[in-house]
N, C-alpha and C positions, 0 to 999 in steps of 0.2 A: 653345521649344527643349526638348527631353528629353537625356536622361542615360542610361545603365546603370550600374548600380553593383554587382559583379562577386566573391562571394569565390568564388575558385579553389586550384584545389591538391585538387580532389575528380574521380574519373573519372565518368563520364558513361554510361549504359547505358539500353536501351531499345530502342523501336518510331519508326521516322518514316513519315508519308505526305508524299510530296513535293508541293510546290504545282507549279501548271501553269509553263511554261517561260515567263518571262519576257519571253523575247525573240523568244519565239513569237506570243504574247498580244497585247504593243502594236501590230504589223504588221498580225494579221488584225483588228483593234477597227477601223483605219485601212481597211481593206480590205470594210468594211461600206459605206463612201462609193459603190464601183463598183454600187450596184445600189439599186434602188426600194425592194424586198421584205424582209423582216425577215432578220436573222440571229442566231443564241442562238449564243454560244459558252459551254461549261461548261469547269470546272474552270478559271479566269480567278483569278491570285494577285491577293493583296488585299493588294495594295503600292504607294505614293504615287506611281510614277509610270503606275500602270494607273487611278489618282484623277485625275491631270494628263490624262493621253488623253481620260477620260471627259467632263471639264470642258470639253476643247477640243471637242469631238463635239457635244458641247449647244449651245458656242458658236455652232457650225456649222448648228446647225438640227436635230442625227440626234434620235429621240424614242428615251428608253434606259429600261430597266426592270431592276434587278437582282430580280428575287422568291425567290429565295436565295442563299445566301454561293455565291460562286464561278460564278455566272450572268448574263451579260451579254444582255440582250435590245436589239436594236442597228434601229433604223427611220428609216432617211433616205429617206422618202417624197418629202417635199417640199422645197419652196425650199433647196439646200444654198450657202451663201454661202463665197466661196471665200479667204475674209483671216481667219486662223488668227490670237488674241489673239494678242499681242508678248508680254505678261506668263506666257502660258503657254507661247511657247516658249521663253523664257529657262529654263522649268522643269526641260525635258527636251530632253536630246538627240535623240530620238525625234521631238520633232516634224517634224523632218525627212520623217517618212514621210507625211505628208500630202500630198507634193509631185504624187508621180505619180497617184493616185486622185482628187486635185483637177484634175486638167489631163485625166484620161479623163470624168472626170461634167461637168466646167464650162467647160471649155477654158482656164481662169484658178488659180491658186494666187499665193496673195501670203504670203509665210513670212517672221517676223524673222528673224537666227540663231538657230541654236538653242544652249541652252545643257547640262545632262550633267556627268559626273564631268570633272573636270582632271588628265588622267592622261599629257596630251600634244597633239600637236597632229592634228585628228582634221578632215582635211580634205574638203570638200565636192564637189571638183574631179569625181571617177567619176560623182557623181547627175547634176551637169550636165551633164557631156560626154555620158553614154547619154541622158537625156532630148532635149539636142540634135537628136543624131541620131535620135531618134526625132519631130522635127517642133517641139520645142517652143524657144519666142527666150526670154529671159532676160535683166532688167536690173536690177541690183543699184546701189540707192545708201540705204544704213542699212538696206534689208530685202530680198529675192528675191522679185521682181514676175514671173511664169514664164507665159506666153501659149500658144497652140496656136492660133494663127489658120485653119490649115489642117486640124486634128485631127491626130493621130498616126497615124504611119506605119511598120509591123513594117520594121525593117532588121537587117543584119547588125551588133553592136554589140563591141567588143570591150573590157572592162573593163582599166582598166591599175592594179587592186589590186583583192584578189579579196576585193571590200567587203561586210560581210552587208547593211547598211541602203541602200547603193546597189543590189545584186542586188535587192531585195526591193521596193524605190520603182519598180524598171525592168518587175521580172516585174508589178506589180500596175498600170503603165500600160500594159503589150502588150498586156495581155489583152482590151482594149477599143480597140487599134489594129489600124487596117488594114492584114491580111498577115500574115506571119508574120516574127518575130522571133526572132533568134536568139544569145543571151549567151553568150559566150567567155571565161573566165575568171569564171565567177560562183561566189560563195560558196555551201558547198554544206552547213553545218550544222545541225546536227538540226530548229532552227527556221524555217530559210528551206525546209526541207522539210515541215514542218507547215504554215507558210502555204501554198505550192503545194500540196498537198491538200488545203486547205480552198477556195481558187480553182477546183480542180477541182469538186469539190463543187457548186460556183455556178457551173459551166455551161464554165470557163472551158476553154483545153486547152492543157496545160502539160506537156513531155515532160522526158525527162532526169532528172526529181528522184534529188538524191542526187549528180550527177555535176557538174562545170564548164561545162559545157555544156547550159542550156537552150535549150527550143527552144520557142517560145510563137506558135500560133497565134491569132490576134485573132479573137472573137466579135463581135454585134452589140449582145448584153445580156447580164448575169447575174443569176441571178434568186436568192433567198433559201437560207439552209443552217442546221444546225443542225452544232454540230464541237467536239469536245472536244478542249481545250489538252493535249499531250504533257507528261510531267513533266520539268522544269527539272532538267537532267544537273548544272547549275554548282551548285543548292542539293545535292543528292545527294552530289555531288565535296565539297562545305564540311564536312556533318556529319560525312565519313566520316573527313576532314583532323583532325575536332575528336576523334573519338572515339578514332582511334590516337592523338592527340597527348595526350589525358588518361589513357589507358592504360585506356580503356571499349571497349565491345562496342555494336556495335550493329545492327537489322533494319532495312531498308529494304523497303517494298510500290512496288509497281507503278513496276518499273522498266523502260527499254528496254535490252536489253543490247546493239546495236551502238551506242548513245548513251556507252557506258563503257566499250569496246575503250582505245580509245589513254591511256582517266585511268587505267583496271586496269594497264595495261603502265608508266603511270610513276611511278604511286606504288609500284610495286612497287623501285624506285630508292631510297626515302627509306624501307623497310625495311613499307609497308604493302600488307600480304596482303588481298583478300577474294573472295567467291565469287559468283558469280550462281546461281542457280538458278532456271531462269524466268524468275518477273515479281518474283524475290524476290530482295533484296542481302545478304549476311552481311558483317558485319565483326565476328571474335571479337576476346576480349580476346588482344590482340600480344604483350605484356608489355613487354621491351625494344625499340625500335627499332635495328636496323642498315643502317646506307648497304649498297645493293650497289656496289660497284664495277665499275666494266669492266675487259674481261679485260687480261691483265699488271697486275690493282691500279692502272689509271689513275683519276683522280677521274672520276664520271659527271658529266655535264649534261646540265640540264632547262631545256630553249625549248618557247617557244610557236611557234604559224604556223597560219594558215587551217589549215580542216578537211580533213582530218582530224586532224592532229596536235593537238597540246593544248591545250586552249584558254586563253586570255590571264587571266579572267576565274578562273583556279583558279588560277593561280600564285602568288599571296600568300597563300593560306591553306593552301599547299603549303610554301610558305617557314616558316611557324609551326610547321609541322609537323615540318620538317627541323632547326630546332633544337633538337628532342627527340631526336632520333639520332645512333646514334655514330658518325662518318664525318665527310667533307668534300664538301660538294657545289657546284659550280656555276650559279648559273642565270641564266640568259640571256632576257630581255626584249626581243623584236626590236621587237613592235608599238608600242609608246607609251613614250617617254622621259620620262615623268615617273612610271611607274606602281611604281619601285623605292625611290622616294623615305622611301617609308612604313619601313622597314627601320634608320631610325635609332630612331625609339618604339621598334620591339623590342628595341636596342640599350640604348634607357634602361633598359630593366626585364631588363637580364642576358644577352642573345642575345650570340652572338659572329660579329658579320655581319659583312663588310669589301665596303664598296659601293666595287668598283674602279672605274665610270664611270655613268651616268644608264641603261645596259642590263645590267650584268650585279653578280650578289654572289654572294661565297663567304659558306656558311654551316658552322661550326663546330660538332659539337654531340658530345654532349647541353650542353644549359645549362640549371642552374636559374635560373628566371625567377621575378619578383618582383611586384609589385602597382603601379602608375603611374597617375598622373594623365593622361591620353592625349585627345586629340581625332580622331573619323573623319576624314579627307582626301577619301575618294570610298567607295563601296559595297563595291567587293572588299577595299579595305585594311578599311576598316571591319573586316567580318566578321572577313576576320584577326585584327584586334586584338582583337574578341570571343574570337576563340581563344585568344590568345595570355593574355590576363586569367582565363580559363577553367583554365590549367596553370599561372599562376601561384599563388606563397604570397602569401597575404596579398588584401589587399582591393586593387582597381581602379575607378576608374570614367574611363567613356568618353563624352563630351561628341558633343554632332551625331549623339547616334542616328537623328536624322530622315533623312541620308545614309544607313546603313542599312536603314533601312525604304523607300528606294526600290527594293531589289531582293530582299529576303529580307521575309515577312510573317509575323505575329505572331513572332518571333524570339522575344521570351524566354518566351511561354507556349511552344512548342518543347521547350526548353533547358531548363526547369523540368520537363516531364515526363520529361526525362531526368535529373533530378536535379541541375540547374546551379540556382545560388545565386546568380542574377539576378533583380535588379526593377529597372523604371524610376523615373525620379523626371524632374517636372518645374521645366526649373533659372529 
């Protein structure tokens, strides 16, 4: 187990290049399975749970190669065995996505639960129903035994939650079913559209991207790609959270700017300004934070909700940020009733947060924040809390960085080029 150990109360200024998206990355590593022939993906974050995929892939048979930082060389030639370790899906949530690329290459997937942040209750119901209907029987007693006796079969499927990791298990077994299929209500976010471009890429033929509505012809093969990871909007969204909230400036490179329409439109709520230019992100030094308010001076709220609107995954280090400003704000957490939980830590160390129920809290601010002894809960609170230790006086340290480091990589080399006064330590 590791540590951070945190002195804050210093602003933060500098250059970031953002690592590839996340949630882009584990999807197409998984989606190397649909095809004989190699696949390189570049620009792949180098974060514990793209380590857990890796390990499952090996387990699987795929022959991998990284021959530089951020290069995944991906060869499931041969024999691929279709019973994903128990022990590494307990790791990640993610292993979920094995399901549909194992039932298109084997006709067979055998998956424990999977396991992932505890941020609520994150149900499996969308993968099986679409897989169902797409040909595949399913029998569950302590793991998910998922057969395709007849092979898959393109149908009209209609999603009843507009789920990224079920869109993504569905589009990546149509591809290789017979006919054409067709997803209604499917998640349409920056990385379930990377992945369909890279599926394209590999022969497959995938309409719609971008919209609710795919529409996914079934091919007979995909044959190999080469595809570079889009940069991670949510790491982007964090520094930018951290560098208003310490009262720093900072550059971001190679950015996509409709990936940052709707985070530019609401943090522009909790008093942070910044500009695109290009492939280039500004955020100057702010100085004070102010709440805007809506018009007659009503308090604003900040919800999440499928994409486009904001995504779930920036809301707590939205929250850190908001109690650096002057104002009262709102927010509201529709997706996961456990993911506001975190909001008492901030409270220890000086916030003035009032959690009215398991989805929403008023937050109070400015507050000066203080130095705490804190443990991460799950990856987004986590960073949070690195923020929040970041603006505090005084010294913090944050136990379970390893939670961290499933979704943000080298964090505090980062944070030290920006001038943050973080090292790890192992406890």
């Amino acid at each position: 187990m590791s540590s951070f150990r945190i002195e804050g109360g210093y602003p933060l200024d500098g250059e970031l290049v953002p690592m590839g998206n996340k949630n882009a990355a584990l999807p197409m590593l998984a989606a190397c399975l649909l095809t004989d022939e190699p696949v390189r993906l570049e620009n792949v974050p180098e974060i514990e749970d793209v380590r857990s995929m890796l390990e499952a892939l090996s387990a699987l048979g795929v022959e991998i190669a990284q021959p530089a930082p951020g290069v995944c060389e991906l060869h499931a030639a041969g024999a691929i065995s279709p019973a994903v370790p128990a022990a590494l899906c307990a790791q990640m949530r993610t292993s979920i996505l094995f399901a549909g690329p194992l039932l298109a290459r084997c006709g067979e997937a055998l998956l424990a639960p999977p396991g992932g942040d505890i941020i609520g209750r994150r149900r499996l119901d969308t993968h099986f129903m679409g897989l169902q209907a797409l040909g595949a029987e399913i029998a569950h007693n302590h793991a998910f035994h998922l057969t395709a006796p007849g092979g898959l079969t393109g149908v009209r499927v209609f999603l009843d939650e507009a789920s990224v990791t079920a869109t993504e298990n569905l589009v990546m077994a149509a591809a290789l079913a017979r006919g054409r299929t067709v997803l209604i209500n499917a998640a349409c976010e920056p990385h379930v559209q990377d992945l369909c471009r890279l599926l394209n890429e590999m022969g497959a033929c995938v309409g719609g991207i971008g919209t609710n509505r795919l529409v996914v012809d079934g091919v007979k093969r995909l044959r190999g790609a080469s595809h570079r990871v889009s940069p991670d909007h949510v790491e982007i969204g964090s520094f930018i959270a951290l560098a208003a909230a310490t009262g720093g400036s900072l550059l971001v490179r190679d950015v996509i700017e409709e990936d940052l329409w709707m985070v530019q439109h609401t943090f522009a709520k909790v008093g942070i300004g910044f500009e695109i230019r290009g492939k280039t992100l500004v955020v100057p030094r702010l100085g004070r934070l102010v709440v805007r308010p809506d018009r007659g001076g009503m308090i604003p709220t900040i919800d999440d909700a499928p994409w486009p609107q904001f995504p779930s995954d920036l809301l707590s280090p939205l929250i850190v940020a908001a109690t650096q400003a002057e104002g009262t704000l709102l927010f509201h957490e529709k997706l996961y009733e456990s993911r506001m939980f975190f909001v008492d830590r901030l409270n220890s160390m000086g916030a003035r947060i009032i959690l009215c129920d398991p989805h929403r809290c008023v937050v109070n601010g400015p507050a000066q924040l203080h130095g705490a002894h804190l443990t991460s809960p799950d990856i987004r609170a986590g960073m949070a809390l690195v923020i929040a230790a970041l603006v505090a006086s005084g010294e913090s340290v944050i136990q379970n960085a390893c939670m961290i480091d499933r979704g943000y990589e080298r964090l505090e080399e980062k944070l030290q080029a920006l001038g943050a006064r973080i090292e790890r330590r192992q406890d």
